[in-house]
PyMOL commands that place a pseudoatom at each C-alpha (Angstrom):
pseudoatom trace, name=CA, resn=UNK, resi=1, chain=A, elem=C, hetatm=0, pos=[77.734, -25.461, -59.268]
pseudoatom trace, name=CA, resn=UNK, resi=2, chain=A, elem=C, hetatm=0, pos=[74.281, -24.819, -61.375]
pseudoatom trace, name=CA, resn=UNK, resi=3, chain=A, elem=C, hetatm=0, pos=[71.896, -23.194, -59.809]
pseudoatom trace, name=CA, resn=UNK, resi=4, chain=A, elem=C, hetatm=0, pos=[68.365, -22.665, -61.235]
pseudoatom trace, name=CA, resn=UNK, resi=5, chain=A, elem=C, hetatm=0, pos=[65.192, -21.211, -60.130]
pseudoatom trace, name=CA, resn=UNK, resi=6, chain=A, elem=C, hetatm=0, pos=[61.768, -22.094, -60.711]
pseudoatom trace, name=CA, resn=UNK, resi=7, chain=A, elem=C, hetatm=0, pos=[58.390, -20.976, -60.130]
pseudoatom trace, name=CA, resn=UNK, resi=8, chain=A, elem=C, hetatm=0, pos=[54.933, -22.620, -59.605]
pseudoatom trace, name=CA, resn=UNK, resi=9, chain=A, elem=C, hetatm=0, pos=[51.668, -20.985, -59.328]
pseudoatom trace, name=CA, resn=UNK, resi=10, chain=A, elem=C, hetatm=0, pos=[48.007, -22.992, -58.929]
pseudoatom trace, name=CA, resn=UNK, resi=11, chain=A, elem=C, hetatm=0, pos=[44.881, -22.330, -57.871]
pseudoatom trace, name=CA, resn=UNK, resi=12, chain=A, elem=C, hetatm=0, pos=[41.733, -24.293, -57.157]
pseudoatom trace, name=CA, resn=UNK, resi=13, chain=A, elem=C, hetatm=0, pos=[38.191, -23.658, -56.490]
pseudoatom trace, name=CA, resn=UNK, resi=14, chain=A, elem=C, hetatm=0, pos=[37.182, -24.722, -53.210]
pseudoatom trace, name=CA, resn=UNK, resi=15, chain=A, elem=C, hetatm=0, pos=[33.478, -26.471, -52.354]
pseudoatom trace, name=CA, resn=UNK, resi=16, chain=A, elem=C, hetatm=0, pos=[31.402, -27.594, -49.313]
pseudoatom trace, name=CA, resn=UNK, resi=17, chain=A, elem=C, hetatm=0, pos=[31.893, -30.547, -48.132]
pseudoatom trace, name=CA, resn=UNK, resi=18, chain=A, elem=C, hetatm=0, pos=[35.343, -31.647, -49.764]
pseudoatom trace, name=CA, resn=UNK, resi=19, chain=A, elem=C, hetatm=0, pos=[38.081, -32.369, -47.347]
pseudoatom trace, name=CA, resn=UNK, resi=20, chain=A, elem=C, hetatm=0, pos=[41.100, -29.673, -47.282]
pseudoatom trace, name=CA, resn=UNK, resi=21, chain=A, elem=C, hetatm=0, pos=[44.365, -30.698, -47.710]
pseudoatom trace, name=CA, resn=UNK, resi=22, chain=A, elem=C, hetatm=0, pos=[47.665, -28.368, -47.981]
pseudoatom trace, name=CA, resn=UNK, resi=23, chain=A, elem=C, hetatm=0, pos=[50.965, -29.305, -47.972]
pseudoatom trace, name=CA, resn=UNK, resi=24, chain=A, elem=C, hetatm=0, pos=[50.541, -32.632, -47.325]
pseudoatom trace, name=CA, resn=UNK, resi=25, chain=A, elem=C, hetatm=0, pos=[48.096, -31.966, -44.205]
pseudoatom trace, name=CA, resn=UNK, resi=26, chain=A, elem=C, hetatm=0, pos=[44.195, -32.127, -43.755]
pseudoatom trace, name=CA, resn=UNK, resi=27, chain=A, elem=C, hetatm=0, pos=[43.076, -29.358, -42.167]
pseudoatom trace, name=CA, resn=UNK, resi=28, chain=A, elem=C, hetatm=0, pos=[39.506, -29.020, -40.606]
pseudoatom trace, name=CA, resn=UNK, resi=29, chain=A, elem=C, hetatm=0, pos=[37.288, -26.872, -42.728]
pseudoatom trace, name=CA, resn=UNK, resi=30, chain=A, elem=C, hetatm=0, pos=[33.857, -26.617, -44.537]
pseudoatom trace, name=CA, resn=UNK, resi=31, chain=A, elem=C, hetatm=0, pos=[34.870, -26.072, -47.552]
pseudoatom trace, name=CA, resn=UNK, resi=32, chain=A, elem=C, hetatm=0, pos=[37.667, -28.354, -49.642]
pseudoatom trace, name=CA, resn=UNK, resi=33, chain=A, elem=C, hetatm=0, pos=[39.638, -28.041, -52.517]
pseudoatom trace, name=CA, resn=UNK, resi=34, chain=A, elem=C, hetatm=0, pos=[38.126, -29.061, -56.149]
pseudoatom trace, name=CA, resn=UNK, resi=35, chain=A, elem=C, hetatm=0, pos=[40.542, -31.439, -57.875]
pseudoatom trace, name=CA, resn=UNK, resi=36, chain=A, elem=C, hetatm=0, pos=[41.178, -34.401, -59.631]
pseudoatom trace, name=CA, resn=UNK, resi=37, chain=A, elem=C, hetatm=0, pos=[43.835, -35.353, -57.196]
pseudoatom trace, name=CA, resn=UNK, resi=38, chain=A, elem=C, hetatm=0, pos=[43.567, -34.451, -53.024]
pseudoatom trace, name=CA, resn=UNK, resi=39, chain=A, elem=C, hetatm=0, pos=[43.370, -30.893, -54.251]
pseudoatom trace, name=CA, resn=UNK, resi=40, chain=A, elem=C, hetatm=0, pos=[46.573, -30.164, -52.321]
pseudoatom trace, name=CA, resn=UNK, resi=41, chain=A, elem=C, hetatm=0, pos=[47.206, -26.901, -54.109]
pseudoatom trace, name=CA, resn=UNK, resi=42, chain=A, elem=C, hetatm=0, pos=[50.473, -26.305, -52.047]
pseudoatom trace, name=CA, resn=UNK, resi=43, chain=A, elem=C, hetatm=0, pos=[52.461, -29.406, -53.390]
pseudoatom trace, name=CA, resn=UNK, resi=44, chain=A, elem=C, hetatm=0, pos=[51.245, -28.700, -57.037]
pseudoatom trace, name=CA, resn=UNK, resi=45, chain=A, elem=C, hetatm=0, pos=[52.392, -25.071, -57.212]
pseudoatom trace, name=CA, resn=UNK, resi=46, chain=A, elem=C, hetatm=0, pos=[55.598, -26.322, -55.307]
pseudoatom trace, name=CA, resn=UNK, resi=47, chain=A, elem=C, hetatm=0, pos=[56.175, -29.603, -57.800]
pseudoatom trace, name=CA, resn=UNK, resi=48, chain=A, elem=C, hetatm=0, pos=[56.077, -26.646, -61.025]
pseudoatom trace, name=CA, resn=UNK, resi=49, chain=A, elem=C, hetatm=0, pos=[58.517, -24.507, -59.058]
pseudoatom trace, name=CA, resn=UNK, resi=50, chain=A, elem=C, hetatm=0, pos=[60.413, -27.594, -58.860]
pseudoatom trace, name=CA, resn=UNK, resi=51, chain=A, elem=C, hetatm=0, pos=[60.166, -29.213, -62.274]
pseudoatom trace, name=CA, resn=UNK, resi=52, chain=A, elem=C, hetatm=0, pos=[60.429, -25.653, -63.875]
pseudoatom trace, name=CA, resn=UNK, resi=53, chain=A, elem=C, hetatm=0, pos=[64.011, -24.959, -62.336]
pseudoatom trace, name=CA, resn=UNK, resi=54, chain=A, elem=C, hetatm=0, pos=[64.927, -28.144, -63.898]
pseudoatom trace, name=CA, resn=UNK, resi=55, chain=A, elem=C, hetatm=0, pos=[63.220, -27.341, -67.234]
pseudoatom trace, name=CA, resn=UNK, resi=56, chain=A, elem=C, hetatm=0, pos=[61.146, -30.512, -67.170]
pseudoatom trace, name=CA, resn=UNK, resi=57, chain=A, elem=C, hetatm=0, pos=[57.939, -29.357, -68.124]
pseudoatom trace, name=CA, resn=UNK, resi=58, chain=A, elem=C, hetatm=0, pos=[54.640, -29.147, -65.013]
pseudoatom trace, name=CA, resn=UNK, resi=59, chain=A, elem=C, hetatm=0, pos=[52.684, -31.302, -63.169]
pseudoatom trace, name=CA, resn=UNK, resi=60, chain=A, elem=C, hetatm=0, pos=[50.180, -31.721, -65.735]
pseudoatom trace, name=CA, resn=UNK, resi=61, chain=A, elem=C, hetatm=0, pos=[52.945, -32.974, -68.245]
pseudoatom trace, name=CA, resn=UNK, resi=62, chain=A, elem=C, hetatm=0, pos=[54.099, -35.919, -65.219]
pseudoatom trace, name=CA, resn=UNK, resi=63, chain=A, elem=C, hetatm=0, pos=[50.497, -36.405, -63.280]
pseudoatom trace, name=CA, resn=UNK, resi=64, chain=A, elem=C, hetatm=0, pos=[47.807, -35.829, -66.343]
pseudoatom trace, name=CA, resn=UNK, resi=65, chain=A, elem=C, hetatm=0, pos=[44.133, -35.054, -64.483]
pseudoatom trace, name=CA, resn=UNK, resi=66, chain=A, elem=C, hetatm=0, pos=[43.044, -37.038, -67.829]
pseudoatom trace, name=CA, resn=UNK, resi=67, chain=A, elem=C, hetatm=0, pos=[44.708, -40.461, -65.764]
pseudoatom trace, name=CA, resn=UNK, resi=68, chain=A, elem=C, hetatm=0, pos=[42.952, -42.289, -63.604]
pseudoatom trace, name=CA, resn=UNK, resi=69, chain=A, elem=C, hetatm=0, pos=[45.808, -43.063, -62.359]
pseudoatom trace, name=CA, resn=UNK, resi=70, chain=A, elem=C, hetatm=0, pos=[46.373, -39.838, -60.266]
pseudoatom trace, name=CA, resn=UNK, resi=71, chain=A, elem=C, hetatm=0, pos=[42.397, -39.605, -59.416]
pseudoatom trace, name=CA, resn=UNK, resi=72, chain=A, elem=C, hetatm=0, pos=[42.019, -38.908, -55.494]
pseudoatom trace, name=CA, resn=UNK, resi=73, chain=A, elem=C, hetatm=0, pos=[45.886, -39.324, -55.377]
pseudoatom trace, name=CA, resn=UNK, resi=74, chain=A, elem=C, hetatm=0, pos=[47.775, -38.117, -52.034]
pseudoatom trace, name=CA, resn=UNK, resi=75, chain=A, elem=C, hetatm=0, pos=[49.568, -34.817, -53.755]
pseudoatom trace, name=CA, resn=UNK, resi=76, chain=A, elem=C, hetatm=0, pos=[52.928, -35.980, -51.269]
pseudoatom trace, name=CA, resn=UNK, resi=77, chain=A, elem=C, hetatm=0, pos=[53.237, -38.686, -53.798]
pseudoatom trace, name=CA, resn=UNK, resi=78, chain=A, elem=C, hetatm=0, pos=[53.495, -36.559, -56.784]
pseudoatom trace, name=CA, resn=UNK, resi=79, chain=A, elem=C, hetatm=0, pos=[55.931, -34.528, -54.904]
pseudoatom trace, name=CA, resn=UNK, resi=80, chain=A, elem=C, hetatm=0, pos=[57.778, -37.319, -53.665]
pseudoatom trace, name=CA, resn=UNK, resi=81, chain=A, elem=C, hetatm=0, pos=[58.691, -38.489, -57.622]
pseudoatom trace, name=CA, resn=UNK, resi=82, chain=A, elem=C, hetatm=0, pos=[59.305, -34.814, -58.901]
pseudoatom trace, name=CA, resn=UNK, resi=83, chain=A, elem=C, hetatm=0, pos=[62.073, -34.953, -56.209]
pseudoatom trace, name=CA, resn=UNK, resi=84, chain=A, elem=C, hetatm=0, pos=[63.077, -38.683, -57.430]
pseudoatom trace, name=CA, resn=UNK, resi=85, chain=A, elem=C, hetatm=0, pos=[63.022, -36.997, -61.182]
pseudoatom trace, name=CA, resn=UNK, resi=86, chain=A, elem=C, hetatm=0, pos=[65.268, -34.049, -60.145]
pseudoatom trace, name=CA, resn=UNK, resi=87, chain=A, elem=C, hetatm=0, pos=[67.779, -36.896, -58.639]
pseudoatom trace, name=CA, resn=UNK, resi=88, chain=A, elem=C, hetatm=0, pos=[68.119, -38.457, -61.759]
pseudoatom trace, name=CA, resn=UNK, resi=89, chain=A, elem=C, hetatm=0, pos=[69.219, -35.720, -63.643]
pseudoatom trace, name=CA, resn=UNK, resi=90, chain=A, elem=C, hetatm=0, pos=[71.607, -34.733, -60.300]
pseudoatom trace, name=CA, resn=UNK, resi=91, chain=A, elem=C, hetatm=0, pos=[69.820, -32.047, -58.803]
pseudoatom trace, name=CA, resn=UNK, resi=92, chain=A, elem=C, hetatm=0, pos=[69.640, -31.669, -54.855]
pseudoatom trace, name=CA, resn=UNK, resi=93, chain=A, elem=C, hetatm=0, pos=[67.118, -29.128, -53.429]
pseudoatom trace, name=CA, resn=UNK, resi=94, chain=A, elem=C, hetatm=0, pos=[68.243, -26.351, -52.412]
pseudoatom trace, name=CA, resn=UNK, resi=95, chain=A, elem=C, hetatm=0, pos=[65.155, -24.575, -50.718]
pseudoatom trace, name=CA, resn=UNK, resi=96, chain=A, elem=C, hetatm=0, pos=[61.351, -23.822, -51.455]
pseudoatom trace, name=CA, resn=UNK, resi=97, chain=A, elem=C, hetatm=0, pos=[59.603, -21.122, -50.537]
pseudoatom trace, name=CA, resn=UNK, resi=98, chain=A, elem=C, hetatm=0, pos=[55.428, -21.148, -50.533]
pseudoatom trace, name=CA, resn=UNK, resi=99, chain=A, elem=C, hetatm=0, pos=[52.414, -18.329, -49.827]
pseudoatom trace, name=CA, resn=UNK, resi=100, chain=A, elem=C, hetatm=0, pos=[49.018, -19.601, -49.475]
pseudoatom trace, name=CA, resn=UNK, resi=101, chain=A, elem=C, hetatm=0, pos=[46.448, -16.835, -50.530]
pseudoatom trace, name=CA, resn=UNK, resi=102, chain=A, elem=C, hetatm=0, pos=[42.802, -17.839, -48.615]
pseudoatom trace, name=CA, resn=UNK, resi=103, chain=A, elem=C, hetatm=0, pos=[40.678, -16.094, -46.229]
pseudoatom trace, name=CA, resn=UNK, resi=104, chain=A, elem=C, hetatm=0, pos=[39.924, -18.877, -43.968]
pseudoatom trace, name=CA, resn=UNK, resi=105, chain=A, elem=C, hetatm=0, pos=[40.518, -21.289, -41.806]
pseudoatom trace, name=CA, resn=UNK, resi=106, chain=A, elem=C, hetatm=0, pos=[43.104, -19.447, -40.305]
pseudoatom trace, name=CA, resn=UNK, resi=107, chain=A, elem=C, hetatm=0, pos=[46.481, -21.290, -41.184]
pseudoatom trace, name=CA, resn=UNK, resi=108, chain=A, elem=C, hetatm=0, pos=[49.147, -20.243, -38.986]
pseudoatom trace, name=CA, resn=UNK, resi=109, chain=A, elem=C, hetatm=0, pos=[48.191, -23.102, -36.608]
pseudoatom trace, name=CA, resn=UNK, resi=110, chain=A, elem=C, hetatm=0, pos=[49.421, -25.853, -39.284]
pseudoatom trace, name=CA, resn=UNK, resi=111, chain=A, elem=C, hetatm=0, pos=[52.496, -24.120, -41.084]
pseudoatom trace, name=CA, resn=UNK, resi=112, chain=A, elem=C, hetatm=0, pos=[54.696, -26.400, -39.033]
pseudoatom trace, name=CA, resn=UNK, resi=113, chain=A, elem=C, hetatm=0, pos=[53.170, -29.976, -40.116]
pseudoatom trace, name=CA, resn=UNK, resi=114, chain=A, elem=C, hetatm=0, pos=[53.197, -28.777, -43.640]
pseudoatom trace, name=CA, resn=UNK, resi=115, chain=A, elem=C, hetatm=0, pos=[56.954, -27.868, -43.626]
pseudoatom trace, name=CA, resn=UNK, resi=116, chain=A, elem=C, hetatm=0, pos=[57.493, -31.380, -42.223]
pseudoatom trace, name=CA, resn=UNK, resi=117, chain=A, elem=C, hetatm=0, pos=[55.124, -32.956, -44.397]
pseudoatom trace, name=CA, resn=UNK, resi=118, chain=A, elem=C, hetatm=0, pos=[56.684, -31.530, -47.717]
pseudoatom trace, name=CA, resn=UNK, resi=119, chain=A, elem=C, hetatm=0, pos=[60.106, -31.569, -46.593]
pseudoatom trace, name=CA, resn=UNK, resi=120, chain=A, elem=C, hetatm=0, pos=[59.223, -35.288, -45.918]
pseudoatom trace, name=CA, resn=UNK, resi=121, chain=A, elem=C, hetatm=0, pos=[58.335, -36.431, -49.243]
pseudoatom trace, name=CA, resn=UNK, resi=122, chain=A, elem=C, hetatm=0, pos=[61.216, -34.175, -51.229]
pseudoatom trace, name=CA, resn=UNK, resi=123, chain=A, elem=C, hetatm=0, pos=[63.776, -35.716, -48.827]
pseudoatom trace, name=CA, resn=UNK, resi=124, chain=A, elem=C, hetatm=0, pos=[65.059, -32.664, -46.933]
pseudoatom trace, name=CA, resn=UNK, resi=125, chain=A, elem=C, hetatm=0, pos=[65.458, -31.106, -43.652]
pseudoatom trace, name=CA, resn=UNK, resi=126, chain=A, elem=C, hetatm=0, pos=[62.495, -28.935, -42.533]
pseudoatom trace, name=CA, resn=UNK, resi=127, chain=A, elem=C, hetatm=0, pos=[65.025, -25.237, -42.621]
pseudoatom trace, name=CA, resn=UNK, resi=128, chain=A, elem=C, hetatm=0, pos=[64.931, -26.124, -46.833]
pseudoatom trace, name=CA, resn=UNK, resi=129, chain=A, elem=C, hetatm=0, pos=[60.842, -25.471, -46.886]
pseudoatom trace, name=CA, resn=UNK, resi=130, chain=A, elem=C, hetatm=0, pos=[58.837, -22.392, -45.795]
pseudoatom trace, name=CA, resn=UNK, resi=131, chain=A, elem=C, hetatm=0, pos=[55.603, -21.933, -45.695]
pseudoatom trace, name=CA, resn=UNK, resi=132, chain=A, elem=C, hetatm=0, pos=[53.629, -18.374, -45.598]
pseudoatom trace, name=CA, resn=UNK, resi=133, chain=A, elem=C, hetatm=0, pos=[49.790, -17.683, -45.367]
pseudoatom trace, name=CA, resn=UNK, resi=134, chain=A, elem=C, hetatm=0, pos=[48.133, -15.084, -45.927]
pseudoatom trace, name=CA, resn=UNK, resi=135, chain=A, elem=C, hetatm=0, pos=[44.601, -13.520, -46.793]
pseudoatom trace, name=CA, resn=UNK, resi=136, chain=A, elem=C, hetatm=0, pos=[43.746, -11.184, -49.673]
pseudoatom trace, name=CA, resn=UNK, resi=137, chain=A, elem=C, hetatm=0, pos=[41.518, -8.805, -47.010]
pseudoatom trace, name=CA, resn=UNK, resi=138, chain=A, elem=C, hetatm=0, pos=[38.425, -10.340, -48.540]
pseudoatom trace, name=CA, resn=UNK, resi=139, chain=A, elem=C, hetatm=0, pos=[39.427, -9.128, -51.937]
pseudoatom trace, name=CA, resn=UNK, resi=140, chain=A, elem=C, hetatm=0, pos=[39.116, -11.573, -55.082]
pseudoatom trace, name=CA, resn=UNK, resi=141, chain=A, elem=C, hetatm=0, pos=[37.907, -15.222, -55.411]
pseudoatom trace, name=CA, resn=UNK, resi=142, chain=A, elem=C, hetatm=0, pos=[39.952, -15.718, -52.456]
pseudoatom trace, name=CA, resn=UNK, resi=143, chain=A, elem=C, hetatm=0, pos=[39.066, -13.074, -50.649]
pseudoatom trace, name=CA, resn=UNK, resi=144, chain=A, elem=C, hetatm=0, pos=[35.123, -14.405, -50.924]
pseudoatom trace, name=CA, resn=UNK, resi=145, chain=A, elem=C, hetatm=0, pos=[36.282, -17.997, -50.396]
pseudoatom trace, name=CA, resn=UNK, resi=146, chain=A, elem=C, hetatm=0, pos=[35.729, -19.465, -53.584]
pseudoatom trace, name=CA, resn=UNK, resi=147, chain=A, elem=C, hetatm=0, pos=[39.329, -20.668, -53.925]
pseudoatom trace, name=CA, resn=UNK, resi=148, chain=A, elem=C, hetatm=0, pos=[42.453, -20.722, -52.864]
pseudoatom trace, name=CA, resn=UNK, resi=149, chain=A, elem=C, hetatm=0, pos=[45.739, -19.486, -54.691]
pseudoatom trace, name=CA, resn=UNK, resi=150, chain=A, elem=C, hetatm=0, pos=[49.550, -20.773, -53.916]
pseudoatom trace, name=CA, resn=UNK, resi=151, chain=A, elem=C, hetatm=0, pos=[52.744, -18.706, -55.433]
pseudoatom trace, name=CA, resn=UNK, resi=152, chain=A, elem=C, hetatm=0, pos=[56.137, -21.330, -54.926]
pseudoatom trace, name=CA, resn=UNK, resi=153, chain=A, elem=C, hetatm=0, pos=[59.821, -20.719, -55.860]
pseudoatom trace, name=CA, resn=UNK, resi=154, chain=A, elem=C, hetatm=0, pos=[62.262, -23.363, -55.460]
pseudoatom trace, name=CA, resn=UNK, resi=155, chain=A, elem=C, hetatm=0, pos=[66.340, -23.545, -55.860]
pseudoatom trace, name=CA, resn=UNK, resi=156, chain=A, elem=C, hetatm=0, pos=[67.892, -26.621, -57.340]
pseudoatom trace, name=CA, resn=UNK, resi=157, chain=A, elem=C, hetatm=0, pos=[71.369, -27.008, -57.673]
pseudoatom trace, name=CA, resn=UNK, resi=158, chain=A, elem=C, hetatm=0, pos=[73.598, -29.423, -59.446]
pseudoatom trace, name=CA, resn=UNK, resi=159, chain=A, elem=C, hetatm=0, pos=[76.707, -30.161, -57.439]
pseudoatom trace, name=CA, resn=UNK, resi=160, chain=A, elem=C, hetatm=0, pos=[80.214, -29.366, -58.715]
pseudoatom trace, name=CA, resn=UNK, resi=161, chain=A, elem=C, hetatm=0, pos=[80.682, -33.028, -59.241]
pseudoatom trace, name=CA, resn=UNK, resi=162, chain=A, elem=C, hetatm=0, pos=[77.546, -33.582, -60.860]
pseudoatom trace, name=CA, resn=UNK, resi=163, chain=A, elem=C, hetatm=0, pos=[76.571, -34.397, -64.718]
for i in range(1, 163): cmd.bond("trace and resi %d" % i, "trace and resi %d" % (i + 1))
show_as sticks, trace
zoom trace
């Protein structure tokens, strides 16, 4: 088999009054992400992990911010044809691993739904996706709640019997 690793990272600056959304759910909040997209800064540091095992390129290669095509788009789409693109070249997923860097809200609560909603839209079981939060003790931009940060790895493999 061939195995590969990748890596996403992606940040965005959060605002009043935008909704929040992280992998793939709305959460209740004040402040929102900052994006062309949903601002779902989970799935994009998760679709580079994935795209970057498989050496094809980042999200801003596939989903341009430039497009109005991908303005306001749901992020579980994106992530939904990065795991379509890894198909066609015969990778399966092998598991994804997230960490959510922001002081508040308070995420534990929604960890769940997001491992179903990402899981979802990549087409595998809910044990293949974890999701960690944690704050940065009030330290940095996310520490004073002007953004919020996401680190993602991801396994692909190619099967034996693959191309």
């Amino acid at each position: 088999m061939d195995f590969r690793i990748g890596h996403g990272y992606d940040v965005h600056a959060l605002a009043d009054g935008l909704p929040l959304v992280l992998g793939g759910v709305e959460i209740a909040h004040t402040k929102g992400c900052v994006a062309h997209s949903d601002g779902d800064v989970a799935i994009h540091a998760l679709c580079d992990a994935l795209l970057g095992a498989a050496a094809l390129g980042d999200i801003g290669l596939h989903f341009p911010d430039t497009s109005a095509d991908f303005a306001g788009i749901d992020s579980k789409i994106l992530l939904r044809r990065v795991a379509e693109l890894l198909r066609e070249k015969s990778y399966e997923i092998g598991n994804v691993d997230c960490t959510i860097r922001a002081q508040q809200p308070r995420l534990r609560p929604h960890i769940d739904a997001m491992r179903r909603a990402m899981a979802g839209a990549m087409g595998v079981d809910d044990d293949r996706v974890s999701v960690k939060a944690t704050t940065t003790e009030h330290l940095g931009f996310e520490g004073r709640e002007e953004g919020i940060s996401v680190s993602a790895v991801a396994l692909i493999y190619r099967p034996a019997d693959g191309k």
